[in-house]
C-alpha positions in Angstrom: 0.0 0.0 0.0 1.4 3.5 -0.9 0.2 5.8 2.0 -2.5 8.4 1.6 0.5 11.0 2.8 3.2 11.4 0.8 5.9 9.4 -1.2 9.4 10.5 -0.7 12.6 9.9 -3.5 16.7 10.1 -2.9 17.6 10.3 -6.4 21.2 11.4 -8.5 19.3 13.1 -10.5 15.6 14.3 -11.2 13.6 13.8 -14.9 15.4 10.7 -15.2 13.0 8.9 -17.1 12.8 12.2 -19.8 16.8 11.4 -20.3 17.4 7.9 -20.8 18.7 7.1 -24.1 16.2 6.7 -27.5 13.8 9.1 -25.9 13.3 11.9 -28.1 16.0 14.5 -28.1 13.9 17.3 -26.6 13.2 16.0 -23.8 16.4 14.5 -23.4 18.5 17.3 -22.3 22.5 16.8 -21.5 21.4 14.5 -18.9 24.2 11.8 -18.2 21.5 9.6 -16.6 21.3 6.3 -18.4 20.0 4.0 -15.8 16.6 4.6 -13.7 16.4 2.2 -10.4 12.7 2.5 -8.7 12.9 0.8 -5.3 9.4 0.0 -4.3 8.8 -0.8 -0.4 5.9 -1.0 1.7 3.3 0.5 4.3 5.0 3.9 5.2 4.4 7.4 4.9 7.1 10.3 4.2 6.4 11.6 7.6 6.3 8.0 9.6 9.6 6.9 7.9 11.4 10.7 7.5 9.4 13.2 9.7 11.5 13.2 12.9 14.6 13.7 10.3 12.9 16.8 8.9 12.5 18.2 12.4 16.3 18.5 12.7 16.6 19.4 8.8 14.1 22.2 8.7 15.7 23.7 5.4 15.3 20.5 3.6 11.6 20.1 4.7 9.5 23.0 3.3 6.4 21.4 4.5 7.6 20.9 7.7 8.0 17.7 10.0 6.6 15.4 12.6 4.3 17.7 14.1 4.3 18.7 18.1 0.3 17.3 18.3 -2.7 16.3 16.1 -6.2 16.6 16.9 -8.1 14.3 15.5 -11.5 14.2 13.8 -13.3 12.8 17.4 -11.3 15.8 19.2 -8.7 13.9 20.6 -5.4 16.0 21.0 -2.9 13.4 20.1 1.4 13.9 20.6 3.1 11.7 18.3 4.8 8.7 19.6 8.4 6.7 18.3 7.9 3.2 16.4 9.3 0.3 17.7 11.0 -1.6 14.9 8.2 -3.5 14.4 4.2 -2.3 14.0 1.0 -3.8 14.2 -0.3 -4.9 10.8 -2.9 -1.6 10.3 -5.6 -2.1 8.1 -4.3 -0.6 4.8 -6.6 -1.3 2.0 -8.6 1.7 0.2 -11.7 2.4 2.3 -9.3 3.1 5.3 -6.7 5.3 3.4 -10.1 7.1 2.7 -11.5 7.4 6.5 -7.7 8.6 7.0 -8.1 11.4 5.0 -11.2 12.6 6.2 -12.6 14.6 3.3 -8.7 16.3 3.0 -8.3 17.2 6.5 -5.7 14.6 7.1 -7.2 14.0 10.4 -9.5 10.6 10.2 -6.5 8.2 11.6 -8.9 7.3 14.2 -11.4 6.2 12.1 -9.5 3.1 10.7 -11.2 0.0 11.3 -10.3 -3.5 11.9 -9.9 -5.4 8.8 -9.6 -9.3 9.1 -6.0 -9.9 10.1 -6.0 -6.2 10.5 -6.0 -3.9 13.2 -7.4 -0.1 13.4 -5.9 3.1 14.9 -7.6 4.1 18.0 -7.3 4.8 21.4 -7.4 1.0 22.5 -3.7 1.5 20.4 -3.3 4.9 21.4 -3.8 6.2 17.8 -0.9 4.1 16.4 -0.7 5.8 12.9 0.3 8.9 14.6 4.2 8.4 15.0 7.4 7.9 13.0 10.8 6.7 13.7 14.1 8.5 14.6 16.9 8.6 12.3 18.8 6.4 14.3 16.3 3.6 14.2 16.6 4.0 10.0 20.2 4.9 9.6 20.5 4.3 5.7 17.0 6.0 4.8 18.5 8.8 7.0 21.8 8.8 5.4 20.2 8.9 1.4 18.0 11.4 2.8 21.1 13.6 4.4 22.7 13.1 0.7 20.6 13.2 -2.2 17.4 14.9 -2.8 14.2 14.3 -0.7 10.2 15.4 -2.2 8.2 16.0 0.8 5.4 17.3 -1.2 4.9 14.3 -3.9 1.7 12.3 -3.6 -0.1 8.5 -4.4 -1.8 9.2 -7.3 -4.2 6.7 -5.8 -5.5 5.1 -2.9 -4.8 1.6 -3.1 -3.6 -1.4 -1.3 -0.3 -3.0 -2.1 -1.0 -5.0 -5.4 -3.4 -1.5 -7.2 -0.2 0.9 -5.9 2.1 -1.9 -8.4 -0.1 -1.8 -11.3 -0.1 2.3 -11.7 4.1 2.3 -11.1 3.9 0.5 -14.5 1.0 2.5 -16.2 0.1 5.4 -14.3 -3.3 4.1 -13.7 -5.5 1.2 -11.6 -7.8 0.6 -14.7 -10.5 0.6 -12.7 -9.4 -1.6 -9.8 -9.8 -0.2 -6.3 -10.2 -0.4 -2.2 -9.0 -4.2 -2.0 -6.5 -6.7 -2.4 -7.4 -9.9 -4.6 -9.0 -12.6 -3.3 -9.9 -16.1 -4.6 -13.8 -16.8 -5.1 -15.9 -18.1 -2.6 -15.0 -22.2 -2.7 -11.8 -22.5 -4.7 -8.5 -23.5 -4.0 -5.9 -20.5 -3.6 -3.5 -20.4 -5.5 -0.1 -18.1 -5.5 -0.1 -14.5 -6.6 -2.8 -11.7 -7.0 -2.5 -11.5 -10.6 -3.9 -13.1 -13.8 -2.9 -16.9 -13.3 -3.8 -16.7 -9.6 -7.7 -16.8 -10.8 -8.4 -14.6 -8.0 -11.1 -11.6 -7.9 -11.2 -8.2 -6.7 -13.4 -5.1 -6.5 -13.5 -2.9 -10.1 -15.6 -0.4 -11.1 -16.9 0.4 -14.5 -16.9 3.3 -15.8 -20.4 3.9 -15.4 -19.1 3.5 -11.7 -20.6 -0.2 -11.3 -19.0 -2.3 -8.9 -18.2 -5.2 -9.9 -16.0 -8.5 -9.3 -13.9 -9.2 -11.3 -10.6 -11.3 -12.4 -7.4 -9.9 -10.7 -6.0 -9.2 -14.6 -5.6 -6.3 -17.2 -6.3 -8.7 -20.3 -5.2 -8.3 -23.8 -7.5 -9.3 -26.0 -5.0 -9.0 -28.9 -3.5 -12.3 -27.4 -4.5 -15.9 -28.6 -6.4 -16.4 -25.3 -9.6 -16.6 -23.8 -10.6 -13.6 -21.8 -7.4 -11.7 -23.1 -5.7 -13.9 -20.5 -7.6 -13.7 -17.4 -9.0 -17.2 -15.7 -13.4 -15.9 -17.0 -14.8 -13.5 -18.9 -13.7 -9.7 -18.0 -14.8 -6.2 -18.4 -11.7 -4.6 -17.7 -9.9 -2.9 -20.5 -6.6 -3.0 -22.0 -4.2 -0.1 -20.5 -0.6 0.0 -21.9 2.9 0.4 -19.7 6.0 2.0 -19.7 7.1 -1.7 -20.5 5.5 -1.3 -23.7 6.9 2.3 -24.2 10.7 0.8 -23.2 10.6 -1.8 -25.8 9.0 0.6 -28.5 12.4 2.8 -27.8 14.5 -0.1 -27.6 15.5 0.5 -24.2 16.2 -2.7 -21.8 14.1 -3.2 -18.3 13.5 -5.7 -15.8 11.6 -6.1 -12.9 13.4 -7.8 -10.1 11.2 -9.6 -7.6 10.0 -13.3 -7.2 10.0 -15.8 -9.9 7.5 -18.3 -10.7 7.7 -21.7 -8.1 8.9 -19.0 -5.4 6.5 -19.0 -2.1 6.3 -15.3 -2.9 5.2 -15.1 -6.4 3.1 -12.5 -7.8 2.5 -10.8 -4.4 4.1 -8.0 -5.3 5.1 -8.7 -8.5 4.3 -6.4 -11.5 4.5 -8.5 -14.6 1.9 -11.0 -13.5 -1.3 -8.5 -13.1 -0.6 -7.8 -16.9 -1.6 -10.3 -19.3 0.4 -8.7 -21.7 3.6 -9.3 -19.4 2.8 -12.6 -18.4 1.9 -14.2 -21.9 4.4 -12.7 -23.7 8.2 -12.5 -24.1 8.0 -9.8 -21.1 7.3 -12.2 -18.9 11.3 -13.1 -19.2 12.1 -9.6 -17.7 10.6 -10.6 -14.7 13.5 -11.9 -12.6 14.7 -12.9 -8.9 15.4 -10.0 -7.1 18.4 -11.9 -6.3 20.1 -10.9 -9.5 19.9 -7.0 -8.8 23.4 -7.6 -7.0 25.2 -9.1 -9.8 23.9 -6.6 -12.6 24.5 -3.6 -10.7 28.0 -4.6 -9.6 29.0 -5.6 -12.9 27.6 -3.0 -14.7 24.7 -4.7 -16.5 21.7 -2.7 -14.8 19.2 -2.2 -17.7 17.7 1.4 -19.1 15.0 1.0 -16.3 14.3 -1.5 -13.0 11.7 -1.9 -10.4 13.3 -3.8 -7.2 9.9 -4.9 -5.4 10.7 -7.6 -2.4 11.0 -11.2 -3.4 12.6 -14.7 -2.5 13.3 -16.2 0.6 12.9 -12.9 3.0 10.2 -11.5 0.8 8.3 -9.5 3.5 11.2 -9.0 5.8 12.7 -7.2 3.2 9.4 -5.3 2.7 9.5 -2.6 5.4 5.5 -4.4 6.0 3.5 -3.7 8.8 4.7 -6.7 11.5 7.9 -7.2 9.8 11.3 -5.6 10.9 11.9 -1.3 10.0 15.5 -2.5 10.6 16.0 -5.7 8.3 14.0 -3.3 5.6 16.9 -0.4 6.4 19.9 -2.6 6.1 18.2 -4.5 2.7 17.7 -0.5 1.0 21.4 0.4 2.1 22.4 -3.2 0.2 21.0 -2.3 -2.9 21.9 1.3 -3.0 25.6 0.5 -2.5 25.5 -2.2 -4.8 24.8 0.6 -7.3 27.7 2.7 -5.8 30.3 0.0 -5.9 28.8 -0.7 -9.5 30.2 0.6 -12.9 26.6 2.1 -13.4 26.9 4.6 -10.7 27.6 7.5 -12.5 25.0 7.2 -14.8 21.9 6.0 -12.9 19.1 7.8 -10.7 17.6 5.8 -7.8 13.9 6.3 -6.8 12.8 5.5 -3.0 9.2 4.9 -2.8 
């Protein structure tokens, strides 16, 4: 889930996407960034993961940091507390992002209710969501943040649990899909991922603004497969991605996460939500995460990766609600140095969201 607060990014350099190579010249610039790097983790806010660091780097922090108090929407005055490294597991689909924001006064927190396996935010938690964790506690998001360049004023273009928040970092959109995570139909086996081959379901609306239910999968009805790919009939549409626009330029990408026959398959994977990714010779781009080490070391990074968390430590790596903030620290500060000790370095822009 991307937070309904705000994203945050230590990059090398800003408009990297405009400046990779076999992009049109315009837009290109004298830009010497050739590589783009989008680490996606899990869960957090800008404020939760760097608002006590913006209380001692004021001048970096326009919008200011943790703040002293918040009342919240049922009057309660409430001072902000300091994670431990590991939180309860807070409802975070979209209906609760929703209550959070309380009609834009950023106030609701209280008003997130228990979800399943979930927990809310109120006072029998003493308003969990309102609290953050010292620099100390994160010392390599605190040290890319002391470094390279921090947005405290970039937003979710949606609210979305985990699996909707992957499928707009591809194509800047949820195609409909929104509020839940997939699940598989009442009185069938479950089988591994959220997307098109795990023959789950999941709320979509039309663009009439039905409500539906309807196969976890963006089809592509241009393929030589029933539904466009997904397990029954679908109403969803075709949208494209910047995988599509990549390979149109003849730029190389890859998305580094869990492989097929690995416990964590398609949970946060991109490429299986896309039929179009999964059916085709895109579907090889998908790789173990894994293998981020070896390309960026040796120099072989392609024009554009997303590192999602994958493998044996899938959600401890995650920075996920009930897993560890510090094994999610130490795995960001391996993957950012891998870069530095790389041959790629000097020509690649990292992206923290």
């Amino acid at each position: 889930m991307r937070s309904p607060v705000r994203l945050y990014a230590a990059a090398a350099a800003t408009a990297a996407l405009a400046a990779v190579p076999g992009l049109p010249a315009a837009t290109a610039g004298s830009s010497p960034i050739k590589h783009v790097v989008v680490i996606y983790l899990e869960n957090h806010s800008f404020d939760n993961v760097l608002g006590y660091w913006c209380d001692i780097h004021r001048a970096r922090c326009p919008d200011g940091g943790m703040p002293s108090s918040v009342r919240l929407s049922n009057g309660a005055v409430v001072t902000p507390t300091v994670d431990p490294d590991t939180i309860p597991n807070i409802t975070h689909n979209g209906p609760a992002q929703v209550a959070a924001m309380a009609n834009g006064k950023m106030n609701g927190w209280n008003n997130i209710k228990k979800a399943g396996s979930q927990t809310g935010c109120g006072a029998n938690l003493a308003y969990y969501c309102v609290s953050g964790y010292r620099p100390s506690q994160i010392p390599n998001h605190a040290a890319l943040a002391n470094k390279f360049a921090i947005s405290d004023m970039t937003f979710s273009m949606s609210d979305s649990p985990s699996w909707e928040g992957h499928i707009y970092a591809v194509a800047a959109s949820t195609d409909g899909f929104w509020g839940q995570t997939p699940q598989p139909p009442p009185g069938t086996a479950k089988k591994l991922g959220w997307g098109c081959d795990s023959d789950k379901i999941v709320d979509w609306f039309s663009p009439t603004g039905a409500e539906l239910k309807e196969p976890s999968c963006v089809p592509d009805r241009s393929l030589s497969l029933p539904n466009g790919g997904a397990f029954e009939s679908t109403s969803v549409r075709y949208i494209p991605t910047i995988m599509d626009r990549l390979n149109k330029a003849g730029l190389t990408w890859k998305i580094y996460g869990a492989v097929k026959g690995q416990g964590s398959y398609g949970l946060w994977d991109i490429c299986p939500t896309f039929a179009e990714c999964l059916y085709t010779r895109q579907d090889k781009n998908l790789v173990a995460n894994s293998q981020f080490a070896p390309d960026a070391t040796s120099g072989k990074l392609p024009s554009f990766s997303v590192v999602t968390p994958g493998g044996d430590h899938t959600f401890l790596e995650s920075c996920h609600n009930e897993e560890s903030m510090t094994a999610c620290d130490n795995w960001l500060g391996q993957l950012v140095s891998e870069v530095e000790k790389g041959r790629d370095w000097n020509s690649t822009a990292i992206f923290i969201t």
